[in-house]
C-alpha positions as CSV (number, residue, x, y, z in Angstrom):
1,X,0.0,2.1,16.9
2,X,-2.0,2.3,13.5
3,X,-3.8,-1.0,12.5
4,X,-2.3,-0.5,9.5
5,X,1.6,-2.0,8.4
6,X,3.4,0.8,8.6
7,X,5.1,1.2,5.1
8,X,2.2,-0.9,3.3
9,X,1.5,2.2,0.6
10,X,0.2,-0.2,-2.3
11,X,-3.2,-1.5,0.4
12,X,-5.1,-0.4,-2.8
13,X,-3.5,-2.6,-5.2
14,X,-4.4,-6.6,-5.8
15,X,-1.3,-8.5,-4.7
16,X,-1.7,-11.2,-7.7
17,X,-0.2,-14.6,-8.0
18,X,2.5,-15.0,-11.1
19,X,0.0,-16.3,-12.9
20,X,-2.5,-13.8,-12.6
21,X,0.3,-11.6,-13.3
22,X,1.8,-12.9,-16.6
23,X,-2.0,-13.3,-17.6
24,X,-2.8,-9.3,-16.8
25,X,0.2,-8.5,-19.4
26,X,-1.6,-10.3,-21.6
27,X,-5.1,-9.1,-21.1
28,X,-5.0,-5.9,-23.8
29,X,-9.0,-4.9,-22.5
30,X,-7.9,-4.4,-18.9
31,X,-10.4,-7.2,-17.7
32,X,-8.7,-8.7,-14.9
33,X,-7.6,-5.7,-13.2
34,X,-8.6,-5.8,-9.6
35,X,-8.6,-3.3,-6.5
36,X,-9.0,-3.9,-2.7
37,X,-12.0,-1.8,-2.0
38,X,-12.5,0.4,1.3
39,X,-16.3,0.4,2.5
40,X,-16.6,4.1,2.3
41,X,-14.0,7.2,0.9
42,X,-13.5,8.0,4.5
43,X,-11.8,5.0,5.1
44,X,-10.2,4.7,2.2
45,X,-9.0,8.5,3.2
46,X,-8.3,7.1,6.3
47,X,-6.4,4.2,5.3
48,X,-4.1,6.1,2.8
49,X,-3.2,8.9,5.8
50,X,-2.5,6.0,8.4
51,X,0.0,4.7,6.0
52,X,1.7,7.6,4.9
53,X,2.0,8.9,8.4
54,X,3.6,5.2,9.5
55,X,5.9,5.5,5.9
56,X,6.8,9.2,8.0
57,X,7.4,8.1,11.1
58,X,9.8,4.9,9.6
59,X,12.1,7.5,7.6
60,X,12.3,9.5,10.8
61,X,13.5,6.6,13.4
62,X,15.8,5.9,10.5
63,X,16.8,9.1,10.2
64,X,17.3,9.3,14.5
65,X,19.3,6.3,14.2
66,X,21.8,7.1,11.5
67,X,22.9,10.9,13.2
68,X,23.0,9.5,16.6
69,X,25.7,6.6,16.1
């Protein structure tokens, strides 16, 4: 099973509080937007594949489940 949470696509995105959310639709310069940062490309790569791959696999045991009841 992948380390990852299977169906987490937005890893790369900041999950911000309201308030750092009503804030960024205020902040015209773009200051206060933030990633989550992989140590390397490769893991970033590797990150992005686990994830679709678990997204995959979730929309085919769906998929399984719906045509055999």
């Amino acid at each position: 099973m992948s380390k990852y949470k299977s169906g987490d696509s937005g890893f790369l995105f900041a999950d911000p509080s309201f308030l750092q959310g009503l804030a960024s639709a205020l902040d015209i310069g773009g200051t206060l937007l933030e990633y989550n940062q992989s140590a390397t490309p490769e893991e970033a790569d590797a990150r992005a594949l686990a994830t679709d791959w678990a997204v995959v696999g979730n929309d085919m045991k769906k998929a399984i489940k719906q045509t055999g009841e």
